[in-house]
N, C-alpha and C positions, 0 to 999 in steps of 0.2 A: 504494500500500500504506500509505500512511502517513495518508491519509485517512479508513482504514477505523474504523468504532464498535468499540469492545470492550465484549461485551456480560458483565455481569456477571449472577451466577446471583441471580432473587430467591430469598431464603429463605422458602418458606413452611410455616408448620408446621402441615402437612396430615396427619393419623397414616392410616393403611393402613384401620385402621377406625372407626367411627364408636359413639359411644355405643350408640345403639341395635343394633348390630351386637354389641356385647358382650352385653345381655343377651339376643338368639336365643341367640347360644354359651351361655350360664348355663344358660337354658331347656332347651336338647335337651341338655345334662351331666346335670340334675338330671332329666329324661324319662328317658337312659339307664339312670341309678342307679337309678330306682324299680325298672325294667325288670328289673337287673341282680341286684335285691333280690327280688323277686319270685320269678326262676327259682331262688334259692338254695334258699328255701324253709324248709322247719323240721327238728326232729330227731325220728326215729322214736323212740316210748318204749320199743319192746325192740330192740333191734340184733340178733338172732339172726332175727328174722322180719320178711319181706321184703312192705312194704307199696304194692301198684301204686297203688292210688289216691291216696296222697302221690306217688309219685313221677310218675305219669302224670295228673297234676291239671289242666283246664282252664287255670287261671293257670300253671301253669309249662311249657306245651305251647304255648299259642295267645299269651296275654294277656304274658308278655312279652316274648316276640323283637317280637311286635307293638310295643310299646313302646321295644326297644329302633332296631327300622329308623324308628321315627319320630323318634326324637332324635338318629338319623345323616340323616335328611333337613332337620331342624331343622338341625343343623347344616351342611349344605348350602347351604343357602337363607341361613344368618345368613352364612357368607362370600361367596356369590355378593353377596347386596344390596350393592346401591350406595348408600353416606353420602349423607344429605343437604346439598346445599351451604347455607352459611349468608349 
């Protein structure tokens, strides 16, 4: 027992993620938001009368949930990838 190595821990200062890993994350934040902006939409000019085509509008039906599952897969893939080693 008294032979044995003790092995000390190296430090390496390896972060979880990698540069490029941050800006995917940036990326599908700023995908979401457009997304998120999008489906808000705008403001009817008479509020007593109820307008479908604002509200049932190509962009806020299709164009951004669309946008927004792709900045949730964006960020998917930004935490899946693996950093590059240097």
């Amino acid at each position: 027992m008294a032979n044995e190595k003790k092995q000390t821990p190296t430090n390496t200062n390896s972060t979880l993620f990698g540069k490029e890993n941050y800006m995917w994350m940036l990326a599908g934040l700023a995908i979401m938001a457009l997304g998120f902006f999008l489906m808000a939409g705008g403001k009817n000019s008479n509020p007593a009368q109820f307008n479908d085509s604002d509200v049932y509008s190509t962009t806020r039906i299709t164009i951004a949930p669309i946008l927004i599952v792709l900045g949730l897969v964006t960020e998917i893939f930004a935490i899946m990838r693996k950093p590059k080693e240097s």
